[in-house]
Structures are given as C-alpha cells and as structure tokens.
C-alpha positions as CSV (number, residue, x, y, z in Angstrom):
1,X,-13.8,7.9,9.4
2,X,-10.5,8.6,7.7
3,X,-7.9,10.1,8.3
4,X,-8.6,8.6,12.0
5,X,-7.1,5.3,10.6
6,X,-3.4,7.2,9.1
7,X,-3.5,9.1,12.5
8,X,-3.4,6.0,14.6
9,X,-1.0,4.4,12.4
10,X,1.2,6.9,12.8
11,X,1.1,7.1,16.4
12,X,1.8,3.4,16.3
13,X,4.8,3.7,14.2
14,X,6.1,6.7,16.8
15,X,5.6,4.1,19.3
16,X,8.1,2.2,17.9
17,X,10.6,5.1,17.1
18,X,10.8,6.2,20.5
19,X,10.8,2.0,21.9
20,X,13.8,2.1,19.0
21,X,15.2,5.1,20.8
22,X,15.5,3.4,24.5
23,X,12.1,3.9,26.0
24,X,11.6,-0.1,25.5
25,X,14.3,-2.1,26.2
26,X,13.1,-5.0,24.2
27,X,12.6,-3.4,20.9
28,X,16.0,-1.8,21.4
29,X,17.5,-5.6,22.0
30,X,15.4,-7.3,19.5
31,X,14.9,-5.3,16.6
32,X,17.7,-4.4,13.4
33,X,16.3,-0.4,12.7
34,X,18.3,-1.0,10.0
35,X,15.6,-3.7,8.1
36,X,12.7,-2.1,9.7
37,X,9.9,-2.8,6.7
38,X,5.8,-2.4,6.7
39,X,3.2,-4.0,5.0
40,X,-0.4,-4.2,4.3
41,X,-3.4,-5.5,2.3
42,X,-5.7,-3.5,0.8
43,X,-6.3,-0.5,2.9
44,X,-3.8,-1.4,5.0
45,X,-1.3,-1.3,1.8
46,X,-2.8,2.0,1.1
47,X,-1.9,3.2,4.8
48,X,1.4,1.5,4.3
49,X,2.2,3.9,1.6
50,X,0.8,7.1,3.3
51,X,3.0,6.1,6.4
52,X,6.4,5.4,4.2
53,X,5.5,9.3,2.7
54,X,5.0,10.5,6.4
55,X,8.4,8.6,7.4
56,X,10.3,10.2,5.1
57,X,9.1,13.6,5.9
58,X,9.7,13.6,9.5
59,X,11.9,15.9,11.4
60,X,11.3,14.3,15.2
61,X,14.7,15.2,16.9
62,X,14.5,11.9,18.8
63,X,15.7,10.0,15.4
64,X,13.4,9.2,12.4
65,X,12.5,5.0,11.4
66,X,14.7,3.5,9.0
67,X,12.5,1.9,6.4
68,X,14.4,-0.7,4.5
69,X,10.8,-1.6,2.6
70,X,7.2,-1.9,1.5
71,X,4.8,-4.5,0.9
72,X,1.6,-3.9,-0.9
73,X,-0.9,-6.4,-1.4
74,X,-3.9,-6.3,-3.5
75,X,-3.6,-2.1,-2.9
76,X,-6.4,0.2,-2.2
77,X,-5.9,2.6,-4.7
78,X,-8.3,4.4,-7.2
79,X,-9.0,7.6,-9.3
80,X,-12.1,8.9,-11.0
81,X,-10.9,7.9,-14.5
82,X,-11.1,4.0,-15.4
83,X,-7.6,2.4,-16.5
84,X,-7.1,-1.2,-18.0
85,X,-9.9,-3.5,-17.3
86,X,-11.2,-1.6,-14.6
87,X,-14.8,-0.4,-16.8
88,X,-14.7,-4.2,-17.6
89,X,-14.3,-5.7,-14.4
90,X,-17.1,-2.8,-13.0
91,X,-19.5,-3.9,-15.5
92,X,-18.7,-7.9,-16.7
93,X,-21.7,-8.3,-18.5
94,X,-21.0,-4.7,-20.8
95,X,-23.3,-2.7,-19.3
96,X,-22.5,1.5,-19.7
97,X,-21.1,2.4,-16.4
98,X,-23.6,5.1,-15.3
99,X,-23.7,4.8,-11.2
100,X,-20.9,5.5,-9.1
101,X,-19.3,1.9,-8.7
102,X,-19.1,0.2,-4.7
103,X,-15.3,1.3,-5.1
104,X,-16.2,5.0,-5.2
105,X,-18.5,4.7,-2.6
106,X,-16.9,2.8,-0.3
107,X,-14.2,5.8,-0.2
108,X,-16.6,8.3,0.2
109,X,-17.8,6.5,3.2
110,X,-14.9,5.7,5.1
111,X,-13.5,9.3,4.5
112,X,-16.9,12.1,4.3
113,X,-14.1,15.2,3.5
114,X,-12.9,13.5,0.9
115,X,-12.3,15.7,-2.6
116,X,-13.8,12.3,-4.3
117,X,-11.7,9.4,-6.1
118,X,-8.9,11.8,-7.2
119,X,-7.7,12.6,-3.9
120,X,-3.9,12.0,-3.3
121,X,-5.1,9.7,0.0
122,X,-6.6,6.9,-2.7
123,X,-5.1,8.1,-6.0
124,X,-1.2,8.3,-5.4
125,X,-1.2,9.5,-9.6
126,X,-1.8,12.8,-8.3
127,X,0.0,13.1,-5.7
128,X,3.3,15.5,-6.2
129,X,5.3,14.7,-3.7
130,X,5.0,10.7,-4.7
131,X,8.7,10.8,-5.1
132,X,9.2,11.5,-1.4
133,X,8.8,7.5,0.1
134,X,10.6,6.4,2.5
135,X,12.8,2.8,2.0
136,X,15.0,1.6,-0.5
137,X,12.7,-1.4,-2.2
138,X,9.1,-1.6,-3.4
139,X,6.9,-5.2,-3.6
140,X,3.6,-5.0,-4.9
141,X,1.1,-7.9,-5.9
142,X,-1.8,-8.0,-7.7
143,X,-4.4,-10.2,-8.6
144,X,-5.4,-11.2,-12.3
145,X,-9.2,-10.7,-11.5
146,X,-9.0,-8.3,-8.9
147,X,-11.0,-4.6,-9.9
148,X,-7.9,-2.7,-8.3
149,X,-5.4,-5.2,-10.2
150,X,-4.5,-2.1,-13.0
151,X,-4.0,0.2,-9.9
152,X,-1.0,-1.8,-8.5
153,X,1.0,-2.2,-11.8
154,X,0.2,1.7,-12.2
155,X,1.8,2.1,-8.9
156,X,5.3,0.7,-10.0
157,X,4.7,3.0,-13.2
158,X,4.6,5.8,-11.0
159,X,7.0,5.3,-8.5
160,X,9.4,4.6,-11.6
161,X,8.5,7.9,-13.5
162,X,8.7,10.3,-10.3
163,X,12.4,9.8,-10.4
164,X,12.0,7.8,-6.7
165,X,15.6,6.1,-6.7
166,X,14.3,3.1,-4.7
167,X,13.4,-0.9,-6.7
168,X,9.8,-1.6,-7.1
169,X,8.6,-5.1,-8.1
170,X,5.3,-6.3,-9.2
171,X,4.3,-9.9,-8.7
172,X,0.7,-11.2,-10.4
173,X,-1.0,-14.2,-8.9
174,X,-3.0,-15.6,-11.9
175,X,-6.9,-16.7,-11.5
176,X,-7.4,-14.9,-8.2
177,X,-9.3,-11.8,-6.7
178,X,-8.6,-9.5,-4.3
179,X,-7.4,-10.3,-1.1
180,X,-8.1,-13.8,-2.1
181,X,-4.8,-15.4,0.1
182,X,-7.0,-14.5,3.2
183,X,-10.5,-15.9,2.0
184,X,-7.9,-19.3,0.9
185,X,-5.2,-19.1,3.7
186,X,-4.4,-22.7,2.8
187,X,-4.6,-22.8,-1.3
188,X,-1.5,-22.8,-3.0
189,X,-1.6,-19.2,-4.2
190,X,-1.8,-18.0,-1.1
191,X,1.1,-20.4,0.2
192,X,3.1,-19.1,-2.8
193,X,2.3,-15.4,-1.9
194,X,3.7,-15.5,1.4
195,X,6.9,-17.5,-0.1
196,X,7.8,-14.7,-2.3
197,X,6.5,-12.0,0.6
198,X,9.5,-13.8,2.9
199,X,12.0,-14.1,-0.1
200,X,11.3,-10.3,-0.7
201,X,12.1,-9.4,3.4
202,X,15.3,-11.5,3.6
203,X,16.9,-10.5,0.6
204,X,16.4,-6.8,1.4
C-alpha cells in the first residue's frame, strides 16, 4: 500500500542523483542533468508530481536533480467534492450519487492511512506548499470522457494561482477515456499524444 510506491520512487530518482554525481559512469557520460524531465500516467502522473515536490525540497549535500519538466497524463487526482462533469460522468444515466464512487475506493485501498479523498497525496487543491515543484514547465493531458478529465485542467488552475513561476500547458484529446493511448497504442490519438509528448521534451 501507499506511500510504499512514492518511497520507491524516490529511491529510484536518488539512484540517479548519485549515478549523475559519478557513482555511474554512464549516466554521467550520457545524460544532460540540465533536461532531466519525468513523466507518468495516471498514478504514475500523480507520483510524478509528489516526486517534482520532494525534488525541490531536497537538501542532499551530494547535489539535488535538475528537473527541466513534467508530464502528466490522464492524472490521478481527486477530492471529496465533485467538480465539472465529474457527478455526471459518476452517474451517466442521472442517478443521485449516494455510494462512495470506484474512484474513492480505489484510494482508500491502495493507501489504508489515508485522511480520505482530500488528502494532499490525491487532492493537490489542498495542498499548501503546491507552489514548491520542482522544473521550469508543466504538460498535462486530459481526456474529453475521462471521470478525472476536470482534475487535470484544475491542476493548471492551481499551479497558476499558487504563484508557481514555472509554464503549465493543458492539451485535450477529444472522444477518448482515460489512459486510452495504452488500451489503442496504435489509433491515431494515441500517435498524436506521443507527437505532442516529444514536441513538449525537445522544445524545453
């Protein structure tokens, strides 16, 4: 359960800090620390986010990772209180929302200690300290029919309003669902997503 998978992420991305530093040669010869970005899908845009916060924050005396960017797709991100189309998307036929929806209980699940769907881990709206990311540009797509769409244009609304000094973009794939460029590697959508993801990366 969570926060096991920040935890390992984080050791990962020391991993690479101290390779960066000289304890592997080839990451030293191969990689610009300068254009060093992460990225993620759903959860793993939600730990992307988490990690660009923890980056940021560091103090390791051995030299801190220098994020150049994010990309989110499709974000896992959520609060107790419906925004947009959220109720709509819950409940497509009009039914009262009256039951917790799979969302909500999917994060109690993967994280037990969890003060419920207004925790700063899945709701970054409450979060304070939102201002504090790590990296100099922000990509986020959403999906017209994804539940969480609503979540990832708040996202830029946030970053925006915090007074982060970084760009954030939003880019909408029209007629799809979440995650959808992995369920349709080879549709056009998902051709077109990874276009723009590469665009995004070499013009940073």
């Amino acid at each position: 359960p969570l926060p096991a998978a920040y935890d390992d992420s984080w050791a990962a991305l020391d991993w690479v800090r101290s390779g960066l530093a000289g304890a592997e040669p080839w990451l030293s010869e191969h990689v610009d620390p300068a254009r060093v970005f992460l990225a993620g899908d759903s959860a793993g845009a939600n730990i992307s986010h988490h990690m660009a916060k923890r980056i940021a924050k560091s103090d390791n005396p051995d030299g801190k990772i220098a994020l150049k960017g994010l990309v989110l797709v499709h974000p896992y991100f959520w609060g107790n209180d419906r925004i947009g189309s959220e109720l709509q998307k819950l409940n497509p036929f009009g039914a009262k929302e009256t039951s917790e929806s799979l969302i909500d209980k999917m994060w109690k699940l993967a994280h037990p200690e969890t003060t419920g769907c207004d925790d700063p881990w899945i709701n970054p709206g409450m979060d304070p300290e939102i201002s504090e990311l790590a990296g100099e540009k922000v990509l986020v797509f959403v999906a017209e029919q994804d539940t969480l769409r609503d979540r990832g244009v708040l996202y830029k609304d946030l970053l925006v309003k915090s007074g982060w000094k970084g760009e954030v973009q939003v880019i909408e794939t029209e007629g799809e669902n979440h995650v959808f460029d992995l369920y349709k590697p080879d549709s056009p959508e998902a051709a077109e997503l990874i276009d723009q993801f590469v665009e995004f990366i070499n013009k940073s």
